[in-house]
C-alpha positions as CSV (number, residue, x, y, z in Angstrom):
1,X,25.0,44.3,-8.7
2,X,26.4,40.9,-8.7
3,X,23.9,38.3,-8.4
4,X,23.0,36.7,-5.4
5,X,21.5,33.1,-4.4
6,X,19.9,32.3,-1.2
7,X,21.9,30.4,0.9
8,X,21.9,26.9,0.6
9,X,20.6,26.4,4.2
10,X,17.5,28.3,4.2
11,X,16.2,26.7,0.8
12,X,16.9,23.8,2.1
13,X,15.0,24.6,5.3
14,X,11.7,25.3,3.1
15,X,11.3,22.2,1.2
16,X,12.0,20.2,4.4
17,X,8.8,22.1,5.2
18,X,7.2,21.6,2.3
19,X,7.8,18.3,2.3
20,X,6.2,17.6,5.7
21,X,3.3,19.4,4.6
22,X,0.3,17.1,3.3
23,X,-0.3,15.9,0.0
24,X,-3.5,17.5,0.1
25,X,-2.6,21.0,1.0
26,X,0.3,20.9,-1.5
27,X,-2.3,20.1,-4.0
28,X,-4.7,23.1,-3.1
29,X,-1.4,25.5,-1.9
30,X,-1.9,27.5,-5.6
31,X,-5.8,28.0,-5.1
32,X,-6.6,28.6,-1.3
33,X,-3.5,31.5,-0.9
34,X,-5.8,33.6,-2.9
35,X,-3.6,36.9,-1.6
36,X,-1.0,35.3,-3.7
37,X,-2.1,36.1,-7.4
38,X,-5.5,37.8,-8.8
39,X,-5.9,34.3,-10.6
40,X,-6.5,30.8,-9.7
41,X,-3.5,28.0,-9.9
42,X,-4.0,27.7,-13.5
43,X,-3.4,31.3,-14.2
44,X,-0.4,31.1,-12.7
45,X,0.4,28.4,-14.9
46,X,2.2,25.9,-12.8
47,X,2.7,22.3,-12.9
48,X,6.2,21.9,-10.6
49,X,5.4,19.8,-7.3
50,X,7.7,20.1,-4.3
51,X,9.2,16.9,-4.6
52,X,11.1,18.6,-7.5
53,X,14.2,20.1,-6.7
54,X,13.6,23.7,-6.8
55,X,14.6,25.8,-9.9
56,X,16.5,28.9,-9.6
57,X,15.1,31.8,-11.7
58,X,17.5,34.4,-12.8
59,X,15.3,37.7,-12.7
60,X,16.9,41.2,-14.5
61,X,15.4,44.4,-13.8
62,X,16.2,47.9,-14.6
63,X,16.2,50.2,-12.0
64,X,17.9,51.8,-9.2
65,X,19.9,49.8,-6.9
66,X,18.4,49.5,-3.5
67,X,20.2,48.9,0.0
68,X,17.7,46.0,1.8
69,X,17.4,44.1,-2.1
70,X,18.4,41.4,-0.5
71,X,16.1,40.9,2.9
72,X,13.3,41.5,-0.4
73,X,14.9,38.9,-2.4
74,X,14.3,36.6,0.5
75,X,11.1,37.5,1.3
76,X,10.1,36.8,-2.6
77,X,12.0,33.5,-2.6
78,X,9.6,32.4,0.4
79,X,6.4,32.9,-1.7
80,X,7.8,31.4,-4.9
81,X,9.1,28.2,-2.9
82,X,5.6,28.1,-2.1
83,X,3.4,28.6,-5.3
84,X,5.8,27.5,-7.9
85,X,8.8,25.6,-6.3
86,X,11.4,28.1,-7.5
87,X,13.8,30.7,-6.0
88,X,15.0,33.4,-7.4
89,X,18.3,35.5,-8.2
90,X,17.3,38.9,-8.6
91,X,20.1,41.3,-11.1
92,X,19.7,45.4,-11.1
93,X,20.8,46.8,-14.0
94,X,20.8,50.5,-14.4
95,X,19.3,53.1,-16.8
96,X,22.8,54.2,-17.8
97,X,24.6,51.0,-19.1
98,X,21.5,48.0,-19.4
99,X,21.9,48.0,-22.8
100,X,25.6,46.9,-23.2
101,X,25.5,44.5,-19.7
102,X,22.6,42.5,-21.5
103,X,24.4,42.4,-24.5
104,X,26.9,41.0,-22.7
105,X,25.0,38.3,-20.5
106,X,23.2,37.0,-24.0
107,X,26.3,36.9,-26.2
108,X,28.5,35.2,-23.4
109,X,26.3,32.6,-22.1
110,X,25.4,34.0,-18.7
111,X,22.4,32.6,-16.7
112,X,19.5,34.1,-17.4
113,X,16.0,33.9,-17.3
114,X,13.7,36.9,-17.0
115,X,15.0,39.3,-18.9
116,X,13.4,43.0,-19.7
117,X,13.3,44.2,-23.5
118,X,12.9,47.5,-24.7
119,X,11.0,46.9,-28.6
120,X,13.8,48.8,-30.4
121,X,16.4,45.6,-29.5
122,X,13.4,43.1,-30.0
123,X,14.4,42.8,-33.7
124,X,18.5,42.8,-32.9
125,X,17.8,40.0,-30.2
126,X,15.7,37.6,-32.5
127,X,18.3,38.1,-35.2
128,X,21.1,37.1,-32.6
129,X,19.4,34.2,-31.6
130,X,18.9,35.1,-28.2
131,X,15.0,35.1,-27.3
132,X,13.1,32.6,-26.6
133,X,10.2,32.3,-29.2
134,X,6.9,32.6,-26.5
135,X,4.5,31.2,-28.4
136,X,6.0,28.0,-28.2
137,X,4.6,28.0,-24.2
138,X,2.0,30.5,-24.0
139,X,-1.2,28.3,-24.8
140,X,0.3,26.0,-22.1
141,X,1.4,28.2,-19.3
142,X,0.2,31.9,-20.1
143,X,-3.4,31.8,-19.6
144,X,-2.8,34.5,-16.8
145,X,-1.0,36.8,-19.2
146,X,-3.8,36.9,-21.5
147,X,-6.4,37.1,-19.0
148,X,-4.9,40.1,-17.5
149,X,-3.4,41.9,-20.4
150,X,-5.7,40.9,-22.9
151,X,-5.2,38.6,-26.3
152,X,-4.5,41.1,-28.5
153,X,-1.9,43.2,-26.2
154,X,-0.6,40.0,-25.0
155,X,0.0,38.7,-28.3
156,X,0.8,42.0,-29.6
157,X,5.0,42.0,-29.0
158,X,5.6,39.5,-32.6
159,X,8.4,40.2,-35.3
160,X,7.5,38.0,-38.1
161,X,5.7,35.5,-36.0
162,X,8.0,35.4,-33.0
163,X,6.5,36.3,-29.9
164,X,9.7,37.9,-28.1
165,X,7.8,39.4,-25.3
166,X,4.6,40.4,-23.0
167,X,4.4,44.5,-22.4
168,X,4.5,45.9,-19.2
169,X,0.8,46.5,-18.2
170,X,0.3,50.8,-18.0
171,X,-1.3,53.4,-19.3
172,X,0.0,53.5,-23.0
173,X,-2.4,55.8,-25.3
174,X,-1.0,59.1,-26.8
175,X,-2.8,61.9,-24.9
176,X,-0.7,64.9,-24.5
177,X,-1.0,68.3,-23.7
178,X,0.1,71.9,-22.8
179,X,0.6,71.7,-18.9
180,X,0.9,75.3,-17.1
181,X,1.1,77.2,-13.8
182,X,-2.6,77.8,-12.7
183,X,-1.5,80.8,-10.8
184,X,-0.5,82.5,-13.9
185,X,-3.0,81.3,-15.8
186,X,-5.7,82.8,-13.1
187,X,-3.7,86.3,-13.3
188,X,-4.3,86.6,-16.8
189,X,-8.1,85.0,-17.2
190,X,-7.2,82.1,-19.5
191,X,-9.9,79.7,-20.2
192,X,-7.6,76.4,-20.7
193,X,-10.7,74.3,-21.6
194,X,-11.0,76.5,-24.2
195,X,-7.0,76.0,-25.5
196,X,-7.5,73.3,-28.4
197,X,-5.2,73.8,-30.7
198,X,-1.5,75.4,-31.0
199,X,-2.6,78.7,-32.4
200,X,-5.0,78.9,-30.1
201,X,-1.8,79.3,-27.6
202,X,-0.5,82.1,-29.6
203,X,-3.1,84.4,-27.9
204,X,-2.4,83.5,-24.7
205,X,1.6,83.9,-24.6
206,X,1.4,87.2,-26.5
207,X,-1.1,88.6,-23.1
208,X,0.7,86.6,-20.7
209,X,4.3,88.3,-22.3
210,X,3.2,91.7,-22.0
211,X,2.6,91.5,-18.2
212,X,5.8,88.7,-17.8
213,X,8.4,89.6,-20.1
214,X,11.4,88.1,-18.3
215,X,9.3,84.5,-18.2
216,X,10.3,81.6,-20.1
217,X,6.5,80.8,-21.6
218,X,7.4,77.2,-22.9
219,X,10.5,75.5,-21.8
220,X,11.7,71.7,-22.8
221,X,12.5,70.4,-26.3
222,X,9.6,68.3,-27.4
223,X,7.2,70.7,-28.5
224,X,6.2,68.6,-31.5
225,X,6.4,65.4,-30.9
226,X,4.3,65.2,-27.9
227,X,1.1,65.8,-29.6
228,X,1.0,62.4,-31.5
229,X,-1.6,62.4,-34.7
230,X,1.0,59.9,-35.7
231,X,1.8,56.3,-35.9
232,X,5.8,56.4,-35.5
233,X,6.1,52.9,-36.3
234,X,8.3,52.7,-33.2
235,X,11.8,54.9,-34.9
236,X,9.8,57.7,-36.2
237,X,11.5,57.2,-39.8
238,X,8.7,57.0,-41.9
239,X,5.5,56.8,-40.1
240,X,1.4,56.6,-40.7
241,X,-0.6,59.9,-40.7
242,X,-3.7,59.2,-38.7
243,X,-5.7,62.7,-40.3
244,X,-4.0,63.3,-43.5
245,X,-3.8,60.9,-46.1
246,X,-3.7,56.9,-46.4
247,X,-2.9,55.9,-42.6
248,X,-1.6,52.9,-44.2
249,X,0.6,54.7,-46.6
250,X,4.3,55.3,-44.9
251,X,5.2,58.5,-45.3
252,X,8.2,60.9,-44.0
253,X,6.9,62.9,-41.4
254,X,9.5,65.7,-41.6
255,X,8.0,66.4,-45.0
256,X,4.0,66.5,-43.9
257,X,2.2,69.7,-43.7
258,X,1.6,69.0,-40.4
259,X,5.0,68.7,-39.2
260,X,5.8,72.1,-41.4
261,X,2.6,74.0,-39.5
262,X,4.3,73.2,-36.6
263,X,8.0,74.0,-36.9
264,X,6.9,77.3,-38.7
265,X,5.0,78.3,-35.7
266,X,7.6,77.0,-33.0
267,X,10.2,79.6,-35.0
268,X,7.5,82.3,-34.5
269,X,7.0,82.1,-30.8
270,X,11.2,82.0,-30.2
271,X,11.4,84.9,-32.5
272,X,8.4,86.2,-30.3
273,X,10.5,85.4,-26.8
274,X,7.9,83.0,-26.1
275,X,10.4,80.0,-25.7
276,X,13.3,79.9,-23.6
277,X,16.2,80.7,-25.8
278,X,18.4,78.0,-24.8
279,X,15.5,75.3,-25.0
280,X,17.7,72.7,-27.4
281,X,20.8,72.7,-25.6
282,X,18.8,72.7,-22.3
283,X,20.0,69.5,-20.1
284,X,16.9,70.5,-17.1
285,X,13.9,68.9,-17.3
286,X,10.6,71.1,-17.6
287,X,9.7,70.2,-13.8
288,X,12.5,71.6,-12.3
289,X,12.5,74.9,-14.7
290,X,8.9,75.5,-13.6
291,X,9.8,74.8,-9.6
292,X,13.1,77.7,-9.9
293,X,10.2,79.8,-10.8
294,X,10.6,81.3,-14.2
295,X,9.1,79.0,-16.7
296,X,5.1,78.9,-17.5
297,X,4.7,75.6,-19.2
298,X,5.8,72.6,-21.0
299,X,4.1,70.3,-23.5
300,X,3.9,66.4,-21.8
301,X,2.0,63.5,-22.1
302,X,-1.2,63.2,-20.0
303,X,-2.5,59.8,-18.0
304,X,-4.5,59.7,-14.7
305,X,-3.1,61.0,-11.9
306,X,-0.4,63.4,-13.6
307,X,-1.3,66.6,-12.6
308,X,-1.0,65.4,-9.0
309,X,2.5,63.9,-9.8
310,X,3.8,67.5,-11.6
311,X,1.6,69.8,-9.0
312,X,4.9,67.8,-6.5
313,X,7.3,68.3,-9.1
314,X,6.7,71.8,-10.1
315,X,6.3,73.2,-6.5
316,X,3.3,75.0,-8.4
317,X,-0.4,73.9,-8.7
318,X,-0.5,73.1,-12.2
319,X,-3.2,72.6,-14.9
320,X,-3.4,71.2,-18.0
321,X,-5.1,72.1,-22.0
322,X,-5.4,68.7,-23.8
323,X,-4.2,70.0,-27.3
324,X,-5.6,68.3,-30.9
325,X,-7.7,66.2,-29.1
326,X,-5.1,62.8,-29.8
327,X,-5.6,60.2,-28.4
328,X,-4.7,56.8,-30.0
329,X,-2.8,53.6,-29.3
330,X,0.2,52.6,-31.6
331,X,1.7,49.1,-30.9
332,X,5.6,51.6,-30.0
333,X,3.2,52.7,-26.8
334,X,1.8,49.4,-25.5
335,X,5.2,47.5,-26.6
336,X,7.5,50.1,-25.3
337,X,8.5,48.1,-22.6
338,X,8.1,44.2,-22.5
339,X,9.6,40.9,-20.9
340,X,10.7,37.9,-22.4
341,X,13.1,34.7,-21.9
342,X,16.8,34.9,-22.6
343,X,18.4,31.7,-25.2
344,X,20.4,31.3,-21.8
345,X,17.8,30.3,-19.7
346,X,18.7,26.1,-18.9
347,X,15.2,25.5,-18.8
348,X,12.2,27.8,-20.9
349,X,9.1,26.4,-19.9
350,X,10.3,27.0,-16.0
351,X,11.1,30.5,-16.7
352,X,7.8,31.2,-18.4
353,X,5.8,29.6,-15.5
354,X,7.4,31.8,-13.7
355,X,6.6,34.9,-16.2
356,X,3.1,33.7,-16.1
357,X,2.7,34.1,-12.5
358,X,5.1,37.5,-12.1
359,X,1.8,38.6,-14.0
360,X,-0.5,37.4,-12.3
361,X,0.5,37.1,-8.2
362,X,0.3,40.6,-6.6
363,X,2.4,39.5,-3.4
364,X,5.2,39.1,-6.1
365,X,4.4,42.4,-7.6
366,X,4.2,44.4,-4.0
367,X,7.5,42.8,-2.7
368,X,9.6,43.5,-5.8
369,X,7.8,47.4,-6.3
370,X,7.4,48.4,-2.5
371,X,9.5,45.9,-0.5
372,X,8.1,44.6,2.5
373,X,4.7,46.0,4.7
374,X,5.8,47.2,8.3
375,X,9.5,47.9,7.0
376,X,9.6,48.9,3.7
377,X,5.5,50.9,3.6
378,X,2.3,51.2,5.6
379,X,-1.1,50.6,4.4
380,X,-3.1,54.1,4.9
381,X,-6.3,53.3,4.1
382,X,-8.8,51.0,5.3
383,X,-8.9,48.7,2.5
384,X,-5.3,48.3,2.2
385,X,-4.9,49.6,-1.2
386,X,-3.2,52.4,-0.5
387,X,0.3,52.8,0.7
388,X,3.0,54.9,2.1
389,X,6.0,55.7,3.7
390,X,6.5,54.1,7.1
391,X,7.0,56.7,9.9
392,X,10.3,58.4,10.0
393,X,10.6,57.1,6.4
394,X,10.5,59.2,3.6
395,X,12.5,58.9,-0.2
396,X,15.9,60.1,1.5
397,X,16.5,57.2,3.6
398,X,14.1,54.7,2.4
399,X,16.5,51.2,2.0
400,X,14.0,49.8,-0.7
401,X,11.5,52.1,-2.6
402,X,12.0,50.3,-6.4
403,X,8.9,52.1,-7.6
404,X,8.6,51.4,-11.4
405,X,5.7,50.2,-11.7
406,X,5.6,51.1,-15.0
407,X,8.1,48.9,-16.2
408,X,7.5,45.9,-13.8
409,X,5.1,43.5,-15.8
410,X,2.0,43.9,-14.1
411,X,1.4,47.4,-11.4
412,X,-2.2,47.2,-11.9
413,X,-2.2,43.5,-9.2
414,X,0.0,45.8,-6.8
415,X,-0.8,48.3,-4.1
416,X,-1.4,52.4,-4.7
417,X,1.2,55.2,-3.9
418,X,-0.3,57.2,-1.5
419,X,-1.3,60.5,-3.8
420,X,-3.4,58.5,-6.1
421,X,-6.3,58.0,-6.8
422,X,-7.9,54.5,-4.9
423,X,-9.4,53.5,-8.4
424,X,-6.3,54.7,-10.5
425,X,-5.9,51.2,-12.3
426,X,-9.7,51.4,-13.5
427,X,-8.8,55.0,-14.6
428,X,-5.6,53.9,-16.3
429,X,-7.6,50.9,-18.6
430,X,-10.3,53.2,-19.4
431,X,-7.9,55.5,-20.6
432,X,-6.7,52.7,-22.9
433,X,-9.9,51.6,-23.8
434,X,-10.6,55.0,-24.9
435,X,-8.0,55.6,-27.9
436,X,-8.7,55.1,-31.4
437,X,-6.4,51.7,-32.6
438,X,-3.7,52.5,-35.3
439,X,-4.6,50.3,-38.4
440,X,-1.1,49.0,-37.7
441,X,-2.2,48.3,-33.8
442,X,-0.4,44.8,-33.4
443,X,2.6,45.2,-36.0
444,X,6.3,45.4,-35.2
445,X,8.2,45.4,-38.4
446,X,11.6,43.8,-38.2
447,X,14.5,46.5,-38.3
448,X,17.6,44.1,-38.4
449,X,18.1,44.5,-42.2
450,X,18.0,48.4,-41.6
451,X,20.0,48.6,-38.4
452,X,23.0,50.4,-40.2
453,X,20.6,52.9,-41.9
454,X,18.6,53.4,-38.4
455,X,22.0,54.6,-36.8
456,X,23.0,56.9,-39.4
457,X,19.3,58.5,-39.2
458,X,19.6,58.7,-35.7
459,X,22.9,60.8,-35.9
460,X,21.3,63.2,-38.5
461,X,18.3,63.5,-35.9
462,X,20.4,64.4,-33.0
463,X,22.2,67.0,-35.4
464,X,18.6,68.7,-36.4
465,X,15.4,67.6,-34.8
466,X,16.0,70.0,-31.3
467,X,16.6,73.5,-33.3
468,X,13.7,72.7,-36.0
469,X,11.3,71.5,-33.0
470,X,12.2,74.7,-30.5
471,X,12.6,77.3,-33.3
472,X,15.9,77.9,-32.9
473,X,16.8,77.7,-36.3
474,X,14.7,79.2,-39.3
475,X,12.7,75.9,-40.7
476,X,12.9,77.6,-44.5
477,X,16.9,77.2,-44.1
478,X,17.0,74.0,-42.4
479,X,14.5,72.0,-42.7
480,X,15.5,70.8,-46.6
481,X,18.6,70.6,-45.5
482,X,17.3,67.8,-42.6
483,X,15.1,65.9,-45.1
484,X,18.2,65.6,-47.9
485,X,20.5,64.6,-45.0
486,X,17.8,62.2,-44.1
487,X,17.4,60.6,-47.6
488,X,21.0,60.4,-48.0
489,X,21.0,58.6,-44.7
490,X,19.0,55.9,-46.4
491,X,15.2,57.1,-45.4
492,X,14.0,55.9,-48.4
493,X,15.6,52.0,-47.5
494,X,13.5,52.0,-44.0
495,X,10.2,53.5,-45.2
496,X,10.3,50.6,-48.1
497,X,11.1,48.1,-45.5
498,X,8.3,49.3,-43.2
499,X,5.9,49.3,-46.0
500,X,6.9,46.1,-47.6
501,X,6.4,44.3,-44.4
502,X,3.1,46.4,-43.0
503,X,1.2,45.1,-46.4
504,X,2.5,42.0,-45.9
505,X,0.9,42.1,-42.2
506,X,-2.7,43.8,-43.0
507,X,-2.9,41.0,-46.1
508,X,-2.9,38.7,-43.4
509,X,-5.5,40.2,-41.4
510,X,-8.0,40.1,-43.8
């Protein structure tokens, strides 16, 4: 999508009218539209005064492109005129090719403000010279970021002292589990609260295969990874062992016991016909496999609210065994997703006002997620917290549904999708709150002096990881095999820099 500026008329329309308001009310504008931001003006962080000429903010997103973006766009650009004297230029990027547009925009000088980060770039970025360093305006302007994200997640997104980004503000801990169809689980008397462990599934497919043997019992690829006792140190090459060992010490994972419990017993359910036999070439997702009506169940991560998400998705009521009891938080979960400020940007300490208060204003949050009320969603509850479709709307012909909440920097300001529950945000901190910190909880190690070793590894992952992990393949055979094409990949090189620069970081912390 090409970007597009309001015209010239109607912002200049706006600050007529701003200007003909009083000094007075432009004063107290920030605190008295309290339906504007969960915070007070000084959480929004803004110091521009109308008799500025407004400052455009160039705003990238990732998402789907949506027909009525730019009747949202102008809606937003009325609120920001508003509280912070700035419009804003709105770009979709999609999931498909973000990653090389971006690239593109930060190497060649396009304007740019706002721009999302996934963490695996963060170090590439820094090392290009293209972020902003945020803690050069944080203290000053991002007292709303810390007050809703917290200091320590707020802070959290650093690469040798650069601050390259806030995190998206979700549910981010690591608890995962087996999810299956409840009517087959009924059939066959299966306890799930009593399913704990791995083995303790080898019970249950063995009865449920006797009476279904044409059903796929586990479908999908990640069997192992899900189940996260691990800090993966965002890449996974070489990673902290939170029950075995020193969970300081890095470590190839591929070489633990645990990993080689696992894999052994993944081969022994395919040889068993427990696992659909085409699971690591498989392009369907689990949903879908359970919804055509031959699949049983599927190892996914858990957070409030799922089982009334897949229970849609699966066409099935579904229920869930939380399996090893993991639940932690690793700085790859919180930072998976983050925002930051592009080199580009003509003028940092505008764009991160504006940051400040995209985290802290939830009629900025509701128009970019949901569009506009009336048009766009209806409330359906009486205390307006809970939205929905219009009538005769639904996700076919919807002209704005953006709905990543996820991603956007802060859905916990921002209305419920009907289907929820009212309180899911509470749910969705305590579930946070909840998991056991990683001693690495805070460090991102910089992975530009590895970046050539970090493709190669990925290339000998894609070659091996989705046979070992479905037990396609017999782990005795290949698994050596992996590890030496790992090491020879140059394993060693990024486990030595993770661990060099992980002491480095706890020294500091003490």
């Amino acid at each position: 999508m090409k970007k597009r500026l309001l015209s010239l008329t109607i912002v200049l329309i706006l600050v007529i009218s701003m200007f003909g308001a009083c000094s007075k009310q432009n004063a107290n504008e920030g605190k008295s539209n309290k339906a504007s931001s969960t915070g007070d003006a000084s959480d929004q962080g803004t110091t521009s005064t109308s008799q500025e000429k407004p400052y455009n903010v160039t705003f990238a997103y990732i998402g789907n492109e949506q027909p009525d973006m730019d009747k949202v766009e102008a809606e937003i650009n009325k609120i920001t005129l508003r509280d912070l004297n700035m419009t804003v230029d709105i770009i979709q990027l999609s999931f498909g090719d973000y990653a090389d547009k971006l690239k593109l925009m930060l190497a060649g000088g396009d304007t740019l403000d706002i721009l999302p980060i996934y963490a695996q770039n963060a170090a590439s970025y820094i090392d290009a010279g293209q972020l902003v360093n945020l803690n050069d305006y944080v203290q000053k302007y991002g007292q709303g970021i810390i007050k809703q994200l917290g200091e320590d997640v707020a802070m959290g997104g650093q690469i040798n002292g650069f601050l390259y980004g806030f995190p998206a503000n979700k549910e981010s801990q690591t608890r995962a589990g087996l999810v299956m169809r409840k009517d087959i689980a009924d059939k066959y008397k299966i306890d799930v609260n009593s399913l704990k462990t791995y083995d303790d599934m080898s019970a249950v497919y063995d009865k449920i295969h006797k009476g279904e043997p044409n059903m796929d019992l586990l479908v999908g690829y990640n069997m192992i990874y899900q189940i996260e006792t691990k800090d993966p140190l965002f890449d996974g090459f070489g990673v902290l062992m939170m029950r075995e060992g020193d969970p300081t010490k890095v470590v190839n994972y591929f070489e633990t016991e645990e990993y080689k419990k696992r894999v052994q017993l993944m081969r022994d359910w395919y040889k068993a016909g427990y696992i659909m036999p085409d699971a690591a070439t498989s392009t369907e997702t689990s949903a879908n496999l359970v919804k055509a009506g031959n699949a049983f169940s599927y190892f996914s991560p858990i957070k409030p609210g799922f089982l009334t998400q897949e229970n849609i998705n699966c066409g099935h009521e579904m229920t869930v065994a939380y399996i090893e009891d993991a639940e932690y938080l690793y700085s790859s979960g919180v930072n998976l997703f983050n925002w930051g400020i592009a080199h580009n940007s003509k003028d940092p300490e505008k764009a991160f006002q504006f940051l400040n208060y995209a985290y802290t204003s939830s009629e900025f949050m509701n128009l970019l997620n949901w569009g506009i009320e009336g048009e766009h969603y209806k409330f359906v509850n009486d205390a307006k917290t809970v939205i929905d479709f219009p009538d005769g709307i639904d996700a076919t012909n919807a002209r704005y549904n953006l709905n990543i909440g996820w991603e956007l920097p802060n859905q916990y300001i921002a209305h419920i999708w009907n289907g929820n529950p009212e309180d899911i945000w509470e749910q969705y901190k305590e579930f946070n709150n909840a998991a056991t910190k990683s001693p690495a909880f805070g460090f991102i190690y910089d992975s530009a002096s590895v970046a050539n070793e970090l493709t190669a590894l990925s290339n000998v992952k894609n070659q091996f990881l989705k046979a070992l992990d479905t037990g396609s393949v017999d782990p005795d055979e290949v698994l050596p095999q992996f590890n030496k094409a790992l090491y020879d990949a140059g394993l060693q090189k990024v486990m030595d820099t993770k661990q060099e620069q992980l002491d480095t970081w706890l020294a500091s912390k003490k």
